[in-house]
ROFI-790180 format. One record per residue (C-alpha): z negated, y negated, x negated; residue in one letter. Coordinates in steps of 0.05 Angstrom, whole numbers, padded with zeros to 5 digits, always signed. Example, Ala and Ser with C-alpha at 12.3 -4.5 7.8 and 13.67 -1.06 7.14 Angstrom:
<atoms>
-00156+00090-00246a/-00143+00021-00273s/
</atoms>
This chain:
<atoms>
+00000+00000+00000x/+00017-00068-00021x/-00047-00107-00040x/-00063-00178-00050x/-00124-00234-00067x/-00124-00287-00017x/-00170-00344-00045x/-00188-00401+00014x/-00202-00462-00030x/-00164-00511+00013x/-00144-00565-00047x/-00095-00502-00067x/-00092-00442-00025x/-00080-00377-00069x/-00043-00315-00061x/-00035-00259-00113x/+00001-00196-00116x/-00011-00135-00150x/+00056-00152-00181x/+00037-00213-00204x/+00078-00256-00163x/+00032-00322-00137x/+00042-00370-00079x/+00004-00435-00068x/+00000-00492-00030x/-00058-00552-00003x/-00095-00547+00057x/-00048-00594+00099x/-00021-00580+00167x/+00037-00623+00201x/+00047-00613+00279x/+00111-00625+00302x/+00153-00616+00363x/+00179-00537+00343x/+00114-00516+00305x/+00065-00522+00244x/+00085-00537+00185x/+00034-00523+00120x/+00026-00539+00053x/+00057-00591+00006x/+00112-00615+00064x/+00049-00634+00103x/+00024-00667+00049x/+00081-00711+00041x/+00078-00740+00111x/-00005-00745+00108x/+00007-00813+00109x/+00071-00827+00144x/+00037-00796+00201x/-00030-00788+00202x/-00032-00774+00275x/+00004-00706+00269x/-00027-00692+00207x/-00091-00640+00190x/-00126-00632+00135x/-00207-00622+00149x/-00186-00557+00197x/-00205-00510+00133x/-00278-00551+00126x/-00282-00541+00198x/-00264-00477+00214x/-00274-00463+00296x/-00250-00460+00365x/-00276-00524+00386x/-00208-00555+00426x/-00170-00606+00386x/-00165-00680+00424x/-00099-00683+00453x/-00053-00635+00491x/-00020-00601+00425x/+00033-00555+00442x/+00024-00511+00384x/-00048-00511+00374x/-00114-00509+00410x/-00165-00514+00352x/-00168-00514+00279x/-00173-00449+00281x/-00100-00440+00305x/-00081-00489+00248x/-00115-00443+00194x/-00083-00384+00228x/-00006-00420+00214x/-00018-00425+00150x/-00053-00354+00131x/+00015-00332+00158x/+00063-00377+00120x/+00016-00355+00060x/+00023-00281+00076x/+00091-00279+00089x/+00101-00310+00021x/+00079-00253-00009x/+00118-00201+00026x/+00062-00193+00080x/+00008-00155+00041x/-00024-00086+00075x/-00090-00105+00040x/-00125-00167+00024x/-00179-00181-00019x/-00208-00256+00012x/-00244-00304-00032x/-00283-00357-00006x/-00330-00404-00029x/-00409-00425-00001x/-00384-00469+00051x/-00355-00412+00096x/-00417-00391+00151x/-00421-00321+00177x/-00393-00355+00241x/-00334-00374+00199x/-00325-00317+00159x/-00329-00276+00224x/-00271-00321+00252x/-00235-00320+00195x/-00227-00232+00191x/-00209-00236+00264x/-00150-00285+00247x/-00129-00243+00191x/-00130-00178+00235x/-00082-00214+00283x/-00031-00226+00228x/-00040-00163+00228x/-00073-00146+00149x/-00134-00103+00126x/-00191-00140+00092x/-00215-00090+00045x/-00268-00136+00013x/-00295-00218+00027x/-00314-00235-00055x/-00344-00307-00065x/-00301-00349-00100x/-00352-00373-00153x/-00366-00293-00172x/-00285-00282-00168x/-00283-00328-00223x/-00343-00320-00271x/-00330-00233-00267x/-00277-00236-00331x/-00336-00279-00363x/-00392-00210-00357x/-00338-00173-00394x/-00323-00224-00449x/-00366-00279-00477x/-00435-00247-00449x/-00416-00170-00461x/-00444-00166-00529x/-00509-00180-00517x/-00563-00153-00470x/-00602-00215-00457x/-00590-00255-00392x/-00543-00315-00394x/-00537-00364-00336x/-00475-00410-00328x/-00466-00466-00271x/-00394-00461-00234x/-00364-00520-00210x/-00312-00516-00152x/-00285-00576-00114x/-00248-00562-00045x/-00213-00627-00002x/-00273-00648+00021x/-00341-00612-00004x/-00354-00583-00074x/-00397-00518-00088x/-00440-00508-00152x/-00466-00434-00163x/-00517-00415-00210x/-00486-00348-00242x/-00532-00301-00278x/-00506-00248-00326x/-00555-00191-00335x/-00529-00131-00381x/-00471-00104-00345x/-00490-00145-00277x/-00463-00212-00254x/-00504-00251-00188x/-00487-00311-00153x/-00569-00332-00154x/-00572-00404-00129x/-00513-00447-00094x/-00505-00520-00071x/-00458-00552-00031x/-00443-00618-00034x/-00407-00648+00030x/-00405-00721+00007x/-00359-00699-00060x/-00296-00666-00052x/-00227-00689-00084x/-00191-00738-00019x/-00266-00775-00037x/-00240-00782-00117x/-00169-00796-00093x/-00185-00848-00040x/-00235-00883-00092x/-00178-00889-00134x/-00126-00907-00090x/-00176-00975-00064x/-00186-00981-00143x/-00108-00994-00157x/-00109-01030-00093x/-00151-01072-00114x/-00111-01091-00190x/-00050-01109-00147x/-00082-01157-00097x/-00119-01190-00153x/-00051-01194-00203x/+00009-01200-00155x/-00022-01204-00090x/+00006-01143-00059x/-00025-01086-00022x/+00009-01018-00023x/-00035-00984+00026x/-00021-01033+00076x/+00046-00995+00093x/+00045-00919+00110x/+00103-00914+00063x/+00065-00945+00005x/-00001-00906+00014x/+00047-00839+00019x/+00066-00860-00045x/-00002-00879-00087x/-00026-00813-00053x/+00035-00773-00075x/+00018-00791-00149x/-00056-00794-00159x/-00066-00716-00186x/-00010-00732-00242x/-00040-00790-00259x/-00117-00776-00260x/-00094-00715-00314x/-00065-00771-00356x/-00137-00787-00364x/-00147-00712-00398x/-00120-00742-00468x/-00117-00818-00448x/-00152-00877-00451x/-00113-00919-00406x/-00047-00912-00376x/+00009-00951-00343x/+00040-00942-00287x/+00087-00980-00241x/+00081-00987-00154x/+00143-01009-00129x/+00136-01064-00079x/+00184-01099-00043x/+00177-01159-00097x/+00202-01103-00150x/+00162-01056-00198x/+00087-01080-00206x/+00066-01057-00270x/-00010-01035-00266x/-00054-01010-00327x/-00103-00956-00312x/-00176-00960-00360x/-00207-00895-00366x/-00273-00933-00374x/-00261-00974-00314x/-00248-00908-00272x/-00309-00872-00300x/-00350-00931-00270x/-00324-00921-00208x/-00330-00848-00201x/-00412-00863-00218x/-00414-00875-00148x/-00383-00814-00125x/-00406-00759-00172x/-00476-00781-00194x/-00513-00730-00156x/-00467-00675-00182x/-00476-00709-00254x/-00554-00720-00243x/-00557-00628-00220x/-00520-00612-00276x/-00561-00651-00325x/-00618-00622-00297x/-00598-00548-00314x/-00574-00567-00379x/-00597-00504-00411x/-00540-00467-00380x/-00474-00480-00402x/-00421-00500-00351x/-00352-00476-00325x/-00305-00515-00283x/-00257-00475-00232x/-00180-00488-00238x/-00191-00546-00176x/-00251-00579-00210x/-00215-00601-00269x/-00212-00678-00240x/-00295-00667-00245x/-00296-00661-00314x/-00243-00711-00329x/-00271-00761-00288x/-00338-00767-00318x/-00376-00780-00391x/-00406-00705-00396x/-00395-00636-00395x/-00330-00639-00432x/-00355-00584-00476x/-00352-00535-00429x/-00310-00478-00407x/-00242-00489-00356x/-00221-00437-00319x/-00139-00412-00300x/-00117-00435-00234x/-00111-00353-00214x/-00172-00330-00259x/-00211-00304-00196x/-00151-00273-00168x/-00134-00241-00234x/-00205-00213-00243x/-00203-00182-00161x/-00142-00148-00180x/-00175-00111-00235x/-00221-00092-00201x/-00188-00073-00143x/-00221+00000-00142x/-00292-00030-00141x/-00277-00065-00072x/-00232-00011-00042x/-00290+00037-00056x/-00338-00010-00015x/-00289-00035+00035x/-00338-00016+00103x/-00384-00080+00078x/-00339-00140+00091x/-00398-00188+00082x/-00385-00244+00024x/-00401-00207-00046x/-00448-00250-00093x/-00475-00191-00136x/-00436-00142-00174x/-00467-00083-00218x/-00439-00031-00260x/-00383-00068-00282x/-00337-00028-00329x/-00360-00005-00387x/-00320-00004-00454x/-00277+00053-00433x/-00260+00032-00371x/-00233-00039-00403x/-00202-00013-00440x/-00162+00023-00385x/-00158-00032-00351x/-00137-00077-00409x/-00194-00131-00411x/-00182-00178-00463x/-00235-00213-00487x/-00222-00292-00501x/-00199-00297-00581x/-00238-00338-00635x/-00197-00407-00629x/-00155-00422-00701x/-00122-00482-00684x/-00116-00552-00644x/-00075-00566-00593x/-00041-00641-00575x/+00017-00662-00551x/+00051-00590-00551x/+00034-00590-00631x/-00019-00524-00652x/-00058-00556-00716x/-00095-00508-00764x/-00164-00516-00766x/-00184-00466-00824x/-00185-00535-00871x/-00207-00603-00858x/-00161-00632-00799x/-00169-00708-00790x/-00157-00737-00730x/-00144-00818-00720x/-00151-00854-00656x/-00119-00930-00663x/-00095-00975-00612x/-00086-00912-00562x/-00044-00876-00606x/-00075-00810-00642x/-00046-00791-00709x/-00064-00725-00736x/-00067-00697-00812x/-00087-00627-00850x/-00129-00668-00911x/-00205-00693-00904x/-00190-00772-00892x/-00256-00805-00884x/-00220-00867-00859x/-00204-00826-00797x/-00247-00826-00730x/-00260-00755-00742x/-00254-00695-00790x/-00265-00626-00773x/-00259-00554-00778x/-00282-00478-00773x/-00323-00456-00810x/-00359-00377-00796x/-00331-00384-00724x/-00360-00450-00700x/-00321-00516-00699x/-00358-00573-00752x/-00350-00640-00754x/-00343-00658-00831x/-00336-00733-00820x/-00343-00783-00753x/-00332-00857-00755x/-00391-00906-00723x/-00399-00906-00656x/-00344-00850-00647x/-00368-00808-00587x/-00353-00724-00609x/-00366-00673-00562x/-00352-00599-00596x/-00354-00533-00552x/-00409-00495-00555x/-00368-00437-00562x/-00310-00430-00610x/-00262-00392-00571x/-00191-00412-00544x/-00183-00445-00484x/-00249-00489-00501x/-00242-00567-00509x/-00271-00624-00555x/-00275-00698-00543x/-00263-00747-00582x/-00289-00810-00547x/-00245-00808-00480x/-00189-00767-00517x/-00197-00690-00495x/-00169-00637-00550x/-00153-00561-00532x/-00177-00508-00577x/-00119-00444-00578x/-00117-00381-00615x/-00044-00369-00655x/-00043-00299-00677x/+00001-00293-00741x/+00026-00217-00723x/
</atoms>
């Protein structure tokens, strides 16, 4: 039987096959005259018509009837069932679905949400919570060689609500043992704080207002994830609105943004700090978290299809306990060496060089790394003129040199796919094997 992971995280829905193909799209729903459209055509007209636009029905999963007499839906729950079938069909209509979903689902919800996915029709062989989906490759990888526990706090962000989980790692064992939501912080709060924010530069330098027209909001909107990632490796940025006056040039400051976003994340800022001896790791759709504030940027940053990738290997585990379809938040007995081996677990290789701008950089000799005038320059000497000098030395990164009042954040954790920080400048660490 054809079998796929079906993760409900409504900034990207997720679909995986056992063949590896994937399907995505955002947790937007367009109503129109011959039926529901989903996904990132929705999302285009969000804001060219908000009145036959949904996008909270995933946050607010039920049958309570919609205002209005829609022809093609009675309640969000008929919206959520449109797109589980666009998503489903995408895959070639899976026999067997693993579902992962995050905190914010209620047993009232969850219950809802098997009965949709019975009418499609599919079989739910296992409900897996999103946070455990992704941390499970972790158990068999960074923490395996040791038998002491190890905690680590996930971060997800959905449209509207985030969800922080407290994962504990106990010899072979993995539990979800503490989880927050956080309704007031979700990523249409970022966007729409940012979208006032350039607002705000263009009234007070050309006095024009792009959100005033639906067509100009569509379009801020349209580009805010592409250009918050600038901020990953930028300071500031430039970017132009077209108005009806011509381009507006506008210049983004990351420092300006991070002020901003104070407002918005402190309290997520303010629980992380607080369990600060436990390291951190940001889901695929939290990434804007850590770019958009002054901490946590050594920590560890998930694949966009990690937690799908780790269901499907373990695919056997939750077949062999499909009769329990409550959410999973504890797994034990996880596979031993043989059995990774079998299954081909990797674990995460000891990072050897730098990665900017699509150029790797050795980091087994002194790499010196200049930051001027928002340009970065990058040599393989020890220059003590430079903002910072580093390398690897017995498996952990070292700074040899930093200039005054440079800001360096190194991983805690040498291994590829970790990042450094070099005041607001964010460097990849990747592992180049020479064979």
């Amino acid at each position: 039987m054809r079998v796929a992971v079906l993760e409900l995280n409504d900034q990207a829905l997720l679909i995986k096959t056992q063949d590896g193909e994937v399907f995505s799209e955002p947790g937007f729903a367009l109503h129109t005259s011959t039926g529901i459209i989903t996904g990132t055509e929705a999302r285009n007209e969000a804001w060219l018509q908000p009145q036959n636009v949904y996008r909270q029905y995933w946050r607010d999963l039920n049958q309570n009837k919609l205002p209005g007499n829609l022809q093609w839906a009675r309640h969000n729950a008929d919206i959520a069932f449109a797109q589980l079938k666009n998503l489903l069909l995408s895959a070639g209509s899976p026999e067997q679905l693993v579902v992962s979903v995050a905190a914010t689902f209620d047993d009232e919800q969850l219950s809802l949400l098997l009965g949709l996915l019975s009418a499609i029709p599919t079989t739910v062989i296992s409900v897996v919570d999103s946070s455990l989906a992704d941390c499970m490759g972790l158990a068999n990888s960074v923490y395996a060689s040791t038998d002491t526990e190890h905690k680590t706090l996930h971060i997800d962000l959905h449209l509207y609500q985030s969800v922080v989980s407290q994962m504990t790692f106990t010899d072979n064992a993995i539990t979800v043992t503490a989880q927050r939501v956080f309704p007031e912080i979700g990523a249409m709060h970022v966007y729409t704080l940012l979208a006032n924010h350039i607002r705000d530069k263009l009234v007070k330098d050309f006095r024009f207002d792009p959100l005033d027209a639906p067509q100009g909001e569509q379009a801020i909107y349209n580009l805010l994830p592409d250009w918050i990632l600038r901020f990953a490796s930028h300071a500031e940025y430039g970017l132009v609105v077209s108005s009806p006056r011509g381009d507006l040039p506008v210049i983004l400051h990351k420092s300006d943004v991070l002020d901003l976003m104070e407002s918005r994340l402190g309290k997520l800022s303010a629980m992380l700090r607080k369990h600060s001896e436990s390291d951190v790791t940001f889901s695929s759709n939290a990434q804007i978290v850590s770019i958009l504030t002054n901490e946590f940027h050594a920590s560890r940053y998930l694949r966009a299809t990690q937690g799908a990738d780790n269901c499907l290997k373990f695919i056997d585990n939750f077949r062999q306990n499909s009769g329990n379809l409550h959410r999973i938040t504890h797994i034990q007995k996880l596979p031993g060496e043989a059995e990774k081996r079998r299954l081909k677990i990797k674990s995460p290789g000891l990072a050897t060089h730098l990665l900017y701008d699509g150029q790797a950089w050795p980091l087994n000799a002194p790499l010196s790394i200049t930051i001027e005038n928002g340009k970065v320059q990058i040599i393989e000497e020890n220059d003590d003129t430079a903002t910072a000098v580093m390398m690897i030395e017995n498996n952990r990164i070292v700074a040899l040199h930093k200039g005054p009042q440079v800001t360096l954040e190194l991983p805690h954790i040498t291994l590829g796919g970790m990042e450094l920080h070099i005041n607001d400048y964010r460097f990849e660490l990747i592992e180049v094997c020479s064979d």
